[in-house]
TIBALO-466864 format. One record per residue (C-alpha): residue in three letters; x, y, z. Coordinates in nm, 2 decimals. Layout:
residues N
<drenvex r="ALA" xx="X" yy="Y" zz="Z"/>
...
This chain:
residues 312
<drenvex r="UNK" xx="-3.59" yy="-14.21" zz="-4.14"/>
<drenvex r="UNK" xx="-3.47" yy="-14.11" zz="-4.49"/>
<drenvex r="UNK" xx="-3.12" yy="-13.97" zz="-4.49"/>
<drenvex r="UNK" xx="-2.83" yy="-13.81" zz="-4.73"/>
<drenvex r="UNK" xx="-2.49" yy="-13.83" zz="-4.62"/>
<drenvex r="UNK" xx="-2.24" yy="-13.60" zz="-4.78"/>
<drenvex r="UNK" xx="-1.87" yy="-13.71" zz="-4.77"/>
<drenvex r="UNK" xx="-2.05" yy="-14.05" zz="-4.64"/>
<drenvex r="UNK" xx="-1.74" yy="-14.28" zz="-4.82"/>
<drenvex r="UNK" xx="-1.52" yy="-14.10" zz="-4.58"/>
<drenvex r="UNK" xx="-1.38" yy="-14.25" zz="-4.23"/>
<drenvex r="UNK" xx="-1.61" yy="-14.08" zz="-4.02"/>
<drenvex r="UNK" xx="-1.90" yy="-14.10" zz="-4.30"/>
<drenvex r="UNK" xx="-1.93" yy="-14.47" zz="-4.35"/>
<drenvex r="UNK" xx="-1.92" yy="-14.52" zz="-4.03"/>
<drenvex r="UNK" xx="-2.20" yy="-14.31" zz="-3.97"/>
<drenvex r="UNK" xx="-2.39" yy="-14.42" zz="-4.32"/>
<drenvex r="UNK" xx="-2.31" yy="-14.86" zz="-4.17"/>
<drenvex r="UNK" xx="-2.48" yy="-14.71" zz="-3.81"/>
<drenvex r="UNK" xx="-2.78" yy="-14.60" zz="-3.99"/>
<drenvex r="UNK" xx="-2.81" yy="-14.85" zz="-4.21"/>
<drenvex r="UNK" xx="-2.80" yy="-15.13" zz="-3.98"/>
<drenvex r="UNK" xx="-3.03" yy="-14.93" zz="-3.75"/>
<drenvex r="UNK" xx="-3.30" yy="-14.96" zz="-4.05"/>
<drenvex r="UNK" xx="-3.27" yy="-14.66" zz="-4.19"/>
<drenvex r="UNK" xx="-3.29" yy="-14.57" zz="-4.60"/>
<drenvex r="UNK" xx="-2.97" yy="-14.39" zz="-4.66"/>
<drenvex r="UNK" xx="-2.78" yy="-14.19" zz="-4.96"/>
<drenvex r="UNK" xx="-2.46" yy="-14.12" zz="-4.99"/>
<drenvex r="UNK" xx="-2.29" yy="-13.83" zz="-5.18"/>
<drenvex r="UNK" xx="-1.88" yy="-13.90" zz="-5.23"/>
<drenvex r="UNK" xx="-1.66" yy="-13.71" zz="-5.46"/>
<drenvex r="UNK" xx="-1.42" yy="-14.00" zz="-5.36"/>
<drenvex r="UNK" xx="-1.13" yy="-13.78" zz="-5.34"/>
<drenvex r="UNK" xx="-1.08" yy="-13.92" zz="-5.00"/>
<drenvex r="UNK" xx="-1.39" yy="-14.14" zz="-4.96"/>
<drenvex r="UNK" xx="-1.34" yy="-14.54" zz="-5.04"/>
<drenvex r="UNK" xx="-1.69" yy="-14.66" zz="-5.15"/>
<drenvex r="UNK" xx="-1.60" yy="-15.01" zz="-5.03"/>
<drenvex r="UNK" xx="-1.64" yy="-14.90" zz="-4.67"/>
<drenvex r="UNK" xx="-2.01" yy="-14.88" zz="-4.72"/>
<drenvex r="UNK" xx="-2.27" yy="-15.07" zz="-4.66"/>
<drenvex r="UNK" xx="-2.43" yy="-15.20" zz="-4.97"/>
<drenvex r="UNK" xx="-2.78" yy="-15.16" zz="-4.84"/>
<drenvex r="UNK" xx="-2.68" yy="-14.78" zz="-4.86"/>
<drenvex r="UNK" xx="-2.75" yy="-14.62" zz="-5.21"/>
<drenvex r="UNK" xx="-2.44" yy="-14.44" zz="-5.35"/>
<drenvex r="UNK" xx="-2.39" yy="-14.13" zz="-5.56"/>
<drenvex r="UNK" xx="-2.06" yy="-14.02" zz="-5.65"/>
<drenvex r="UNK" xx="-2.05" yy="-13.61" zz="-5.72"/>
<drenvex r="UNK" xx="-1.99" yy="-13.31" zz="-5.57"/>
<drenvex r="UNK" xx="-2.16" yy="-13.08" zz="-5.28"/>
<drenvex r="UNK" xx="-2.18" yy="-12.80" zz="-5.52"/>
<drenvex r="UNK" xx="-2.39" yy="-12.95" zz="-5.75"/>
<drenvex r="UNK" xx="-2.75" yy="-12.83" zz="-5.73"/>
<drenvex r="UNK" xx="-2.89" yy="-13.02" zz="-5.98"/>
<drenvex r="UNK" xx="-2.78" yy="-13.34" zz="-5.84"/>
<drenvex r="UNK" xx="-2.87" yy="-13.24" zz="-5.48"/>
<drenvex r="UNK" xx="-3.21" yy="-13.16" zz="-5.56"/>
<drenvex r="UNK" xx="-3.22" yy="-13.55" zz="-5.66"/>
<drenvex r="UNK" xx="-3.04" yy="-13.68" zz="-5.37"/>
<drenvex r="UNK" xx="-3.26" yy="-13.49" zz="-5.14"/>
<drenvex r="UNK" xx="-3.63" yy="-13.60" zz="-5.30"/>
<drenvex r="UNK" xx="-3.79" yy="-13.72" zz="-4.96"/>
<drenvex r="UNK" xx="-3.48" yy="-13.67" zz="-4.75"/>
<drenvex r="UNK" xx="-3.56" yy="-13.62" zz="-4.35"/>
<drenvex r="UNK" xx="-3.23" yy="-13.48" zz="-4.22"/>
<drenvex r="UNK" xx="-2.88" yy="-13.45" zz="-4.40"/>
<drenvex r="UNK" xx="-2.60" yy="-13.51" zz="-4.22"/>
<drenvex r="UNK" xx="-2.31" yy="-13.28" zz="-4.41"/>
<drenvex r="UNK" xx="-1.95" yy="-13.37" zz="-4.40"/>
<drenvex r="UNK" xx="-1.85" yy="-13.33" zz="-4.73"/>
<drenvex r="UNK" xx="-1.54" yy="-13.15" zz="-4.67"/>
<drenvex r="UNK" xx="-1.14" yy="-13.12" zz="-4.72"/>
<drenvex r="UNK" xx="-1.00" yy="-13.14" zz="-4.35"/>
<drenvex r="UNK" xx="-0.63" yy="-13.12" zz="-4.36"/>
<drenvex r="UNK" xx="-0.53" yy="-12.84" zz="-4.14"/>
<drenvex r="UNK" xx="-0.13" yy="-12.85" zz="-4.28"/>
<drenvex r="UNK" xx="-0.29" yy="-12.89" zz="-4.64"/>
<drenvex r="UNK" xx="-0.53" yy="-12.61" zz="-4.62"/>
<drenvex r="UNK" xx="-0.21" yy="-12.35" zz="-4.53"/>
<drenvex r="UNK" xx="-0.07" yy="-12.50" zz="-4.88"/>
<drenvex r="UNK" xx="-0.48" yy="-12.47" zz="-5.07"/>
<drenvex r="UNK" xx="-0.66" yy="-12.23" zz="-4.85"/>
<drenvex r="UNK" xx="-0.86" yy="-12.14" zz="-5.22"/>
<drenvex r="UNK" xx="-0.95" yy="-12.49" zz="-5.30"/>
<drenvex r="UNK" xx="-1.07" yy="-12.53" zz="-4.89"/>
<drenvex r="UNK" xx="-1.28" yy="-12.20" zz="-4.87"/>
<drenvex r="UNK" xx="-1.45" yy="-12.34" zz="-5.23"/>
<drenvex r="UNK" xx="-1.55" yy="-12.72" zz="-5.11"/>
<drenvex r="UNK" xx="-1.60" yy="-12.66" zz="-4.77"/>
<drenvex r="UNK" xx="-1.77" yy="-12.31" zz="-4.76"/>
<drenvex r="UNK" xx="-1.91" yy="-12.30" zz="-5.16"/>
<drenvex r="UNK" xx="-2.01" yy="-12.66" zz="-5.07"/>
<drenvex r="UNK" xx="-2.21" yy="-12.60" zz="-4.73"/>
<drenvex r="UNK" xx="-2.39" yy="-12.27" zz="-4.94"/>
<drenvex r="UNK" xx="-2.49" yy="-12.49" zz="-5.22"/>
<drenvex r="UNK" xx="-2.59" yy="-12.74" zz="-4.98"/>
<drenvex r="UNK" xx="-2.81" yy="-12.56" zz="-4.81"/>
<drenvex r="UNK" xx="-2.96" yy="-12.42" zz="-5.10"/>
<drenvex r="UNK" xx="-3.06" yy="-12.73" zz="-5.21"/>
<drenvex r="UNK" xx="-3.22" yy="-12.82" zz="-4.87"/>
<drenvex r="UNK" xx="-3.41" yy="-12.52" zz="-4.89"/>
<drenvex r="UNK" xx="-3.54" yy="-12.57" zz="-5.27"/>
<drenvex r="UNK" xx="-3.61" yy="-12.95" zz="-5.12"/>
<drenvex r="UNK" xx="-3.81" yy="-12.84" zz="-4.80"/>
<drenvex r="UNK" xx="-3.58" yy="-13.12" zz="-4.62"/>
<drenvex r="UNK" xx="-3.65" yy="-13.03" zz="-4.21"/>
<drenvex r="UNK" xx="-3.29" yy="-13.10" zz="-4.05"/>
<drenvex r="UNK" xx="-2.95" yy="-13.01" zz="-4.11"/>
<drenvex r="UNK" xx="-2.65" yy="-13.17" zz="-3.89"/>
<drenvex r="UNK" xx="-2.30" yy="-13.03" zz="-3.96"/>
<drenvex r="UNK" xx="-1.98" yy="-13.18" zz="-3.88"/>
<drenvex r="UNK" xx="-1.78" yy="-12.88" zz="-3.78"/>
<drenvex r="UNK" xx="-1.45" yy="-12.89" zz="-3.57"/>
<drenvex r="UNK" xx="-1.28" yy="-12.80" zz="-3.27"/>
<drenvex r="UNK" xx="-1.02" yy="-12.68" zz="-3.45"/>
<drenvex r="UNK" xx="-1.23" yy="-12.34" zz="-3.53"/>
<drenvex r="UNK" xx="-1.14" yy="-12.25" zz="-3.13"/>
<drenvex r="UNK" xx="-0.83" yy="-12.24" zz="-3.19"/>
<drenvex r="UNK" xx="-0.58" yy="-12.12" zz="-2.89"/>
<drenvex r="UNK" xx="-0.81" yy="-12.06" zz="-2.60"/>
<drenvex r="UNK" xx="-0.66" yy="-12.01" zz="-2.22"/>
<drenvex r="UNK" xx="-0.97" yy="-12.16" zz="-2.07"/>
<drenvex r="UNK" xx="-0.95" yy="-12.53" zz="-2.12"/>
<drenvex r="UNK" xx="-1.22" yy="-12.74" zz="-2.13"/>
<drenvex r="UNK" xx="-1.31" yy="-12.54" zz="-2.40"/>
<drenvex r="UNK" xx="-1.72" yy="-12.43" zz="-2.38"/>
<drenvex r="UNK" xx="-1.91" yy="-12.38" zz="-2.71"/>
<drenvex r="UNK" xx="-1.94" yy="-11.99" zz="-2.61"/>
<drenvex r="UNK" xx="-1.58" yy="-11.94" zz="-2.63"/>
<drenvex r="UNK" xx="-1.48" yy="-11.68" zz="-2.85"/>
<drenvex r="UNK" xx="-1.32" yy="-11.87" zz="-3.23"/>
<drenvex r="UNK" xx="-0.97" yy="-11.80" zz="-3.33"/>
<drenvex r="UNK" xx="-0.90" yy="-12.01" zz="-3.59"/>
<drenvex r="UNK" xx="-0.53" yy="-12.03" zz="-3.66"/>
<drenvex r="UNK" xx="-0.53" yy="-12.20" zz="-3.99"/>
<drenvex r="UNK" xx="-0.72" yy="-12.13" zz="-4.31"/>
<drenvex r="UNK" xx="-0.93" yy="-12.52" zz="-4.23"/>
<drenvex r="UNK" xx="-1.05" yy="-12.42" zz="-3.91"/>
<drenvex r="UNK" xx="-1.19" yy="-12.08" zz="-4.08"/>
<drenvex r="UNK" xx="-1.36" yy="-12.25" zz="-4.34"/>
<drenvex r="UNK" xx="-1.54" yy="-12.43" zz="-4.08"/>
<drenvex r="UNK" xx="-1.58" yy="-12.13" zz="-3.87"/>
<drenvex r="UNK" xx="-1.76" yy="-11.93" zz="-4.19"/>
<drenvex r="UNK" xx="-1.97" yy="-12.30" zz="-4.29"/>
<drenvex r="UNK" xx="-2.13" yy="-12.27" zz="-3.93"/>
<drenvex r="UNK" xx="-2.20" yy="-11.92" zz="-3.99"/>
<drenvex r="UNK" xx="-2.41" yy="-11.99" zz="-4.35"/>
<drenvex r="UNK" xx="-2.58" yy="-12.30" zz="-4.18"/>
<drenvex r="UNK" xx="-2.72" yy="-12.16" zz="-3.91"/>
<drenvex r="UNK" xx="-2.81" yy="-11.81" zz="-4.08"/>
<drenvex r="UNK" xx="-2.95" yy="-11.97" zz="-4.40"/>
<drenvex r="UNK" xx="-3.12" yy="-12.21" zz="-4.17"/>
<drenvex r="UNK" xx="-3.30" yy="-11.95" zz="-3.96"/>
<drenvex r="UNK" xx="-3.39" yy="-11.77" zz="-4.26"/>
<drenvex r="UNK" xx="-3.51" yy="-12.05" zz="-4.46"/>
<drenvex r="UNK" xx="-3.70" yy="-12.27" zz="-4.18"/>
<drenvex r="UNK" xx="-3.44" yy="-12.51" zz="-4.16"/>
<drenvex r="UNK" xx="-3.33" yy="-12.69" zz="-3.87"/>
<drenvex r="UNK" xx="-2.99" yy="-12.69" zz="-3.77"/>
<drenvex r="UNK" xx="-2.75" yy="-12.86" zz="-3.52"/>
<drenvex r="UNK" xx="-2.35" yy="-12.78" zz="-3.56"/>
<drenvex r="UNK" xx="-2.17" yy="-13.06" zz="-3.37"/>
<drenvex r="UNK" xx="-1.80" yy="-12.92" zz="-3.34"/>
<drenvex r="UNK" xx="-1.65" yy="-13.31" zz="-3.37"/>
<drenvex r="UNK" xx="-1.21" yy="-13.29" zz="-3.20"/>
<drenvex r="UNK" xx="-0.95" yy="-13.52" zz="-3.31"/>
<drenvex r="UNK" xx="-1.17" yy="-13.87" zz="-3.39"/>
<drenvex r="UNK" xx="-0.96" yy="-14.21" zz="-3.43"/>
<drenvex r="UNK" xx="-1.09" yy="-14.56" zz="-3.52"/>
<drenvex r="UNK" xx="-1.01" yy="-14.85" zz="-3.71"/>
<drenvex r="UNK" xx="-1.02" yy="-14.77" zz="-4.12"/>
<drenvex r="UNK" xx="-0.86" yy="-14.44" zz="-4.08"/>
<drenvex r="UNK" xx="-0.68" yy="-14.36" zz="-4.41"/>
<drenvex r="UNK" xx="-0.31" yy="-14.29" zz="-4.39"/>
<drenvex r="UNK" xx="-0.22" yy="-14.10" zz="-4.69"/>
<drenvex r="UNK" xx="0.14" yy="-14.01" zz="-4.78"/>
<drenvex r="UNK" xx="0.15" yy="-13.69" zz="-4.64"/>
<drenvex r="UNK" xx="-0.03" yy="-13.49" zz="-4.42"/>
<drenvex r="UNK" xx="-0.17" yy="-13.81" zz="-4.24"/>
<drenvex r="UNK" xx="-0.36" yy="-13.82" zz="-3.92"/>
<drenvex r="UNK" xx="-0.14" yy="-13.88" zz="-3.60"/>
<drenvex r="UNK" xx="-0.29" yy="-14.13" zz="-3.44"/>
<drenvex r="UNK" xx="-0.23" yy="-14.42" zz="-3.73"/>
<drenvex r="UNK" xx="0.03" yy="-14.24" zz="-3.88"/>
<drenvex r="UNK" xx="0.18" yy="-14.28" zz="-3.50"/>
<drenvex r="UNK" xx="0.05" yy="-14.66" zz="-3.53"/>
<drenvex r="UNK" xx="0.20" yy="-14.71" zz="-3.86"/>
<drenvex r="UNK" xx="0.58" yy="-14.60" zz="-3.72"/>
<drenvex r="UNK" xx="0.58" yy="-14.80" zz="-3.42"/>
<drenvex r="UNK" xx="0.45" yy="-15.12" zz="-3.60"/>
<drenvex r="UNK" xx="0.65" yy="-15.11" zz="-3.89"/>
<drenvex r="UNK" xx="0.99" yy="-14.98" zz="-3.70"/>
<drenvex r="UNK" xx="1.01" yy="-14.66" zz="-3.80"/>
<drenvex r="UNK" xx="1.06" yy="-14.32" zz="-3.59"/>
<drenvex r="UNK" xx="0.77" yy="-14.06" zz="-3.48"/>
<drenvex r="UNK" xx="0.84" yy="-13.69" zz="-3.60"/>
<drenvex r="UNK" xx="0.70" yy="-13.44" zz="-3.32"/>
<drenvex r="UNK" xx="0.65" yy="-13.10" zz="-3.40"/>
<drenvex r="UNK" xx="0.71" yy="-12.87" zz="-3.08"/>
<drenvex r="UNK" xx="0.79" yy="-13.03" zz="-2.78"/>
<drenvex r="UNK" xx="0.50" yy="-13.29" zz="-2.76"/>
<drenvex r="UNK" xx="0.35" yy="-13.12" zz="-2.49"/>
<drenvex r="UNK" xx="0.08" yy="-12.98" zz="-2.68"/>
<drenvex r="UNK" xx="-0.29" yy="-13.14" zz="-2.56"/>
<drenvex r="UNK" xx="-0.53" yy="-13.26" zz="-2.78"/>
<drenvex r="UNK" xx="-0.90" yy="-13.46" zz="-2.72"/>
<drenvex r="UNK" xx="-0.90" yy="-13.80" zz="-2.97"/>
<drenvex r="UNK" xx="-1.27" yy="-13.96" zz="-2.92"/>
<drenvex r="UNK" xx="-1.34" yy="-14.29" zz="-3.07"/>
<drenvex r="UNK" xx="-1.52" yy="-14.27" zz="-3.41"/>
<drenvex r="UNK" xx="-1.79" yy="-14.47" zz="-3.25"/>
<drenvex r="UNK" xx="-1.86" yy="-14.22" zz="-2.99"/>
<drenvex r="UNK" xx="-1.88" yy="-13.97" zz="-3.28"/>
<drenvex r="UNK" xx="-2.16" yy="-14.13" zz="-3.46"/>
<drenvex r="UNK" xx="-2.32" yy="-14.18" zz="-3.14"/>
<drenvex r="UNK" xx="-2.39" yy="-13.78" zz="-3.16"/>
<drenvex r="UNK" xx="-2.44" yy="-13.77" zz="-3.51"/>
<drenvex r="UNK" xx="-2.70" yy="-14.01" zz="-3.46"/>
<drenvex r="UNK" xx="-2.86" yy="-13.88" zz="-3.19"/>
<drenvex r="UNK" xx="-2.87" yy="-13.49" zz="-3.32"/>
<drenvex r="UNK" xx="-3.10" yy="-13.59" zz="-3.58"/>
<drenvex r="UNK" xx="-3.36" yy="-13.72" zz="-3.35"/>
<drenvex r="UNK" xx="-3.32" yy="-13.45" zz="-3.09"/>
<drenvex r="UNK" xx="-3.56" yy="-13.20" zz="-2.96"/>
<drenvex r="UNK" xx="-3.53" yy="-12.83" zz="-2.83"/>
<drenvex r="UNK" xx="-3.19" yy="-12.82" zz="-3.05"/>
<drenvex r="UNK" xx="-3.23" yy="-12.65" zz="-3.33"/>
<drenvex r="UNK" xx="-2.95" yy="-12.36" zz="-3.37"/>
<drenvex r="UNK" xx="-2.74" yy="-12.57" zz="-3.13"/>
<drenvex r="UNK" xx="-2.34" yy="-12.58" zz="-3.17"/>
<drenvex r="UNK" xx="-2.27" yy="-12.85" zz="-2.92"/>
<drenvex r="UNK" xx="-1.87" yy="-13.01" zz="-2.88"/>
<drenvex r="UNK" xx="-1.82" yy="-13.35" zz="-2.92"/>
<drenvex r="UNK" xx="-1.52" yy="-13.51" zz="-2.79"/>
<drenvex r="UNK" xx="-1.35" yy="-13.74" zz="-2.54"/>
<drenvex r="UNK" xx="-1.36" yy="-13.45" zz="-2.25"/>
<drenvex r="UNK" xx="-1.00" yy="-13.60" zz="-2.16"/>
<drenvex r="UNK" xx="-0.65" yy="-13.37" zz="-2.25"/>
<drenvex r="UNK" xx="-0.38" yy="-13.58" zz="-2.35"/>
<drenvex r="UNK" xx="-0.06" yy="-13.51" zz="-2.50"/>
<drenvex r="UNK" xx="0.08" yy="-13.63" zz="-2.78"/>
<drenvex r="UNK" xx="0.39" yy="-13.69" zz="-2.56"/>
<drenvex r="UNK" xx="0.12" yy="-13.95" zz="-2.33"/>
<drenvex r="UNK" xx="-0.07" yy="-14.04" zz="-2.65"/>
<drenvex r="UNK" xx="0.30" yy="-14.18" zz="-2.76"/>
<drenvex r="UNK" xx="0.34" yy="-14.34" zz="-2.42"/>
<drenvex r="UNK" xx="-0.03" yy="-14.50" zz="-2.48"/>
<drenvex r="UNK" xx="0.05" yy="-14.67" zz="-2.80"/>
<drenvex r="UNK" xx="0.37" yy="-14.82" zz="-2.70"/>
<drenvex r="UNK" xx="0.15" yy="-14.97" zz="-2.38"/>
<drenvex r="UNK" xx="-0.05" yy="-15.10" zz="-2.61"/>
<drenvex r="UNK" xx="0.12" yy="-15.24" zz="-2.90"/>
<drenvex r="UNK" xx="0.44" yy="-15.37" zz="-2.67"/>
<drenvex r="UNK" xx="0.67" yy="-15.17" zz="-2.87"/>
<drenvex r="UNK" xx="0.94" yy="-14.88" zz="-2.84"/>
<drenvex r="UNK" xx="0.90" yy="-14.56" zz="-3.05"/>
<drenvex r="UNK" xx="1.22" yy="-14.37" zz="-3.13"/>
<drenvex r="UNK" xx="1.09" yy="-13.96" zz="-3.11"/>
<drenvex r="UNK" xx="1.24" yy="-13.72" zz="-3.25"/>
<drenvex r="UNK" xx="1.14" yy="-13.36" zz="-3.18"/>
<drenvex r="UNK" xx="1.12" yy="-13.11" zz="-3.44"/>
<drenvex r="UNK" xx="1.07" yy="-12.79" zz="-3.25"/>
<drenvex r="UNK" xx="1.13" yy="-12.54" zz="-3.54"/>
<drenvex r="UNK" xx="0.80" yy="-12.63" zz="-3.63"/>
<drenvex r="UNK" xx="0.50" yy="-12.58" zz="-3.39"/>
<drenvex r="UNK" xx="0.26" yy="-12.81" zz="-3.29"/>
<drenvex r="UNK" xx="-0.05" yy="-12.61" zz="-3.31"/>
<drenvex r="UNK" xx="-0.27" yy="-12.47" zz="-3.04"/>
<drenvex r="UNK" xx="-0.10" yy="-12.55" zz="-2.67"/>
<drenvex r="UNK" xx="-0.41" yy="-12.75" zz="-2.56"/>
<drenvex r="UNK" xx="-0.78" yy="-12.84" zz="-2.64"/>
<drenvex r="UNK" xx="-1.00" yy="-13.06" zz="-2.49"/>
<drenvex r="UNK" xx="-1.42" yy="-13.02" zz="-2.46"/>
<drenvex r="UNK" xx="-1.65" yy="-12.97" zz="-2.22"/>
<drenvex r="UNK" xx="-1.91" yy="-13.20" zz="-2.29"/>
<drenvex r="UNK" xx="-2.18" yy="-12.98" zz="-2.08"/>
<drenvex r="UNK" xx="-2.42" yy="-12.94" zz="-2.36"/>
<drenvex r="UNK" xx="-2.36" yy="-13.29" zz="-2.53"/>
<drenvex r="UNK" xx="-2.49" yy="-13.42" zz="-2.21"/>
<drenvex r="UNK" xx="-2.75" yy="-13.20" zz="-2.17"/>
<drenvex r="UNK" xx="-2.90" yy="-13.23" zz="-2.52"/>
<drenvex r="UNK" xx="-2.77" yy="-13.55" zz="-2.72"/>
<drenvex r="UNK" xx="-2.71" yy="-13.71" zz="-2.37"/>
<drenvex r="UNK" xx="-2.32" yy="-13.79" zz="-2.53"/>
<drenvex r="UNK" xx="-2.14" yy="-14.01" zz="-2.29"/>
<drenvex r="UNK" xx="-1.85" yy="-14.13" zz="-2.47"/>
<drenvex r="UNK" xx="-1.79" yy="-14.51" zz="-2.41"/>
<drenvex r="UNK" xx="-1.45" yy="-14.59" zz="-2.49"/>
<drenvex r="UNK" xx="-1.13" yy="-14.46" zz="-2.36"/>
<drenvex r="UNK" xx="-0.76" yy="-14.43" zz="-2.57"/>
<drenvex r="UNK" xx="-0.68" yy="-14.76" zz="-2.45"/>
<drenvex r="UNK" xx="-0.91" yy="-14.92" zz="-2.55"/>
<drenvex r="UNK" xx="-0.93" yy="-14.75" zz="-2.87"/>
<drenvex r="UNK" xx="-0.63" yy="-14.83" zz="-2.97"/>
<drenvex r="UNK" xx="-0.66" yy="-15.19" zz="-2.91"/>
<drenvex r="UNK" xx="-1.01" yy="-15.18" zz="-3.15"/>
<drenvex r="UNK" xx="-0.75" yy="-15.07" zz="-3.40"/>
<drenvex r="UNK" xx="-0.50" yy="-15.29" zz="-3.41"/>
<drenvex r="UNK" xx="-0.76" yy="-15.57" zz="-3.36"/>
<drenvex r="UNK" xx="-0.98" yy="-15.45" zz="-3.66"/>
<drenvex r="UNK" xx="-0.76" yy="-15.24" zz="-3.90"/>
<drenvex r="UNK" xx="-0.65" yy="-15.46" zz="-4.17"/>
<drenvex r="UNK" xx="-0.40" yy="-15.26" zz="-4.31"/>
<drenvex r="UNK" xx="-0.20" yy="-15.19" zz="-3.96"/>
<drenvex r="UNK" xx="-0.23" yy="-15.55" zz="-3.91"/>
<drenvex r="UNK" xx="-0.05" yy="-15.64" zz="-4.21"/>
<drenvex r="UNK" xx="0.26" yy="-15.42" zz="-4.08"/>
<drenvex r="UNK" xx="0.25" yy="-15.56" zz="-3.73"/>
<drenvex r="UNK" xx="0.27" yy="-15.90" zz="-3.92"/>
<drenvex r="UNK" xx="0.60" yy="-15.82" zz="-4.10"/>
C-alpha cells in the first residue's frame, strides 16, 4: 500500500510512518516541522517538509497514494485558548485543503486523527461516539468542525472516510516543550529530575492515556478495514484514571516521591473521560495491549532524553 502521512515527523506520526514502513509499505511524509523531528523517521520513508494547505504540493505528494492518514495539526488545548486563529487555520484550513487535494487526486481513503477532547464534559462516562460534542476549548472545536468537512466533503466527493477520535496517547519520544507540555512526561520529567508536579483542580479529574502503540494499532488497521466508511470510532485505553492515580503510578514505577502541589484556581478540564471501545472492537477489532504500568516502564526504558535525567 502506498501512503501519505501528514504531521508524520510528529510523536504519534513517526510512529505510525516506522509501523508502516517496517510492515513493507511505500510511505510519504508531509512535516511543517514546527513540532515534527525528522530524525524520528524511518529513512526508508520519503520525506517532504511543507504545509497542509498547500495544494500544489499535495497534488504531488498524493500521485498514486492509497489512503492518507491526516494528522497534521496544532494540538495544544491551553495554547489554542492563547491562538484560537492560528488553530481554526492549520487544523480546519488544513483538513479543507487536504481534502481537496484528495479529491483532485482520486486517492480512495481518508483516516483522521480527531480527539476525545471534541466531547468535552459529558455525564455519561464511557463516553460512546453518539454522544452529543461540547467542546470546551477552541482545539477540541477545530477538531469538531475538521470531522465535520471530512466526512461531508468525503460523501460528496466519493471519498472514504474513517474519523478515529484518538484520547490522551503516551509513549516513549514524546516531546516535552517548555510550556504547555504533555502531562505524562512533563509528570516524568519532575519526578526524575527532583522537581514538583503542578495540579490544576484537585487531581481528581479522569482522563484515558493509551499507549502510542495501541494507537497505531487503529490507525493501521482503519486503512484496511471494511463496512467503515463514514465511521467515527474512539480510540483509547477504555480505563479512567486520575491524574491523582496517574501520580501514584509513576512514583510505583520510577521508585520515587513527587511533591504535588495543587493549584485549584485553575481548572483541570472536563471532570472525566474515558472511551468505550464498543465500535473499535467491533470494526478495527482494537484491543489495547498495554496497560499504564507497563507504559510507563517502556518509557523510562526507551526514552533517551528522560533517561539522561534519571542518570543525574
Amino acid at each position: 500500500m502506498k501512503s501519505l502521512v501528514t504531521g508524520g515527523a510528529g510523536f504519534l506520526g513517526a510512529a505510525l510512518v516506522n509501523r508502516l514502513v517496517e510492515q513493507g509499505h511505500h510511505v510519504r511524509v508531509l512535516d511543517d516541522l514546527s513540532a515534527g523531528d525528522r530524525s524520528r523517521l524511518d529513512q526508508r520513508a520519503v520525506f517532504a517538509r511543507g504545509d497542509t494547505r498547500d495544494i500544489p504540493k499535495l497534488w504531488t505528494l498524493l500521485k498514486g497514494v492509497d489512503c492518507v492518514y491526516h494528522l497534521a495539526a496544532r494540538v495544544s488545548v491551553q495554547e489554542s485558548v492563547l491562538y484560537p486563529v492560528e488553530y481554526n487555520e492549520v487544523n480546519v484550513g488544513g483538513t479543507v485543503s487536504l481534502m481537496t487535494a484528495v479529491r483532485d487526486a482520486r486517492v480512495k481513503r481518508v483516516v483522521f486523527t480527531s480527539s476525545g477532547a471534541a466531547y468535552g464534559e459529558q455525564e455519561e462516562q464511557p463516553v460512546r461516539e453518539t454522544a452529543r460534542l461540547q467542546p470546551a476549548s477552541p482545539y477540541a472545536v477545530s477538531k469538531m468542525a475538521a470531522e465535520g468537512y471530512v466526512q461531508a466533503l468525503g460523501a460528496l466527493w466519493g471519498i472514504e472516510t474513517v474519523v478515529l477520535r484518538i484520547f490522551n496517547a503516551y509513549g516513549p519520544g514524546q516531546s516535552i516543550p517548555p510550556t504547555h507540555a504533555p502531562v505524562i512526561p512533563q509528570f516524568l520529567k519532575q519526578i526524575l529530575g527532583g522537581g514538583s508536579l503542578v495540579i490544576y483542580g484537585s487531581g481528581k479529574q479522569s482522563r484515558d492515556f493509551v499507549y502510542v502503540g495501541d494507537v497505531v494499532d487503529a490507525l493501521v488497521a482503519a486503512a484496511k478495514a471494511k463496512n467503515v466508511d463514514r465511521a467515527v470510532i474512539n480510540v483509547g485505553s477504555g480505563q479512567e484514571m486520575t491524574i491523582n492515580a496517574l501520580i501514584d503510578a509513576i512514583e510505583r514505577v520510577t521508585g520515587r516521591s513527587a511533591h504535588r502541589l495543587y493549584n485549584e484556581e485553575e481548572g483541570g478540564g472536563v471532570s472525566r473521560l474515558v472511551a468505550d471501545l464498543s465500535l473499535g472492537r467491533e470494526k478495527l477489532d482494537f484491543r489495547p495491549r498495554v496497560d499504564l504500568d507497563s507504559g510507563l516502564r517502556r518509557i523510562l526504558a526507551e526514552d533517551a532524553q528522560l533517561s539522561q535525567i534519571a542518570r543525574k
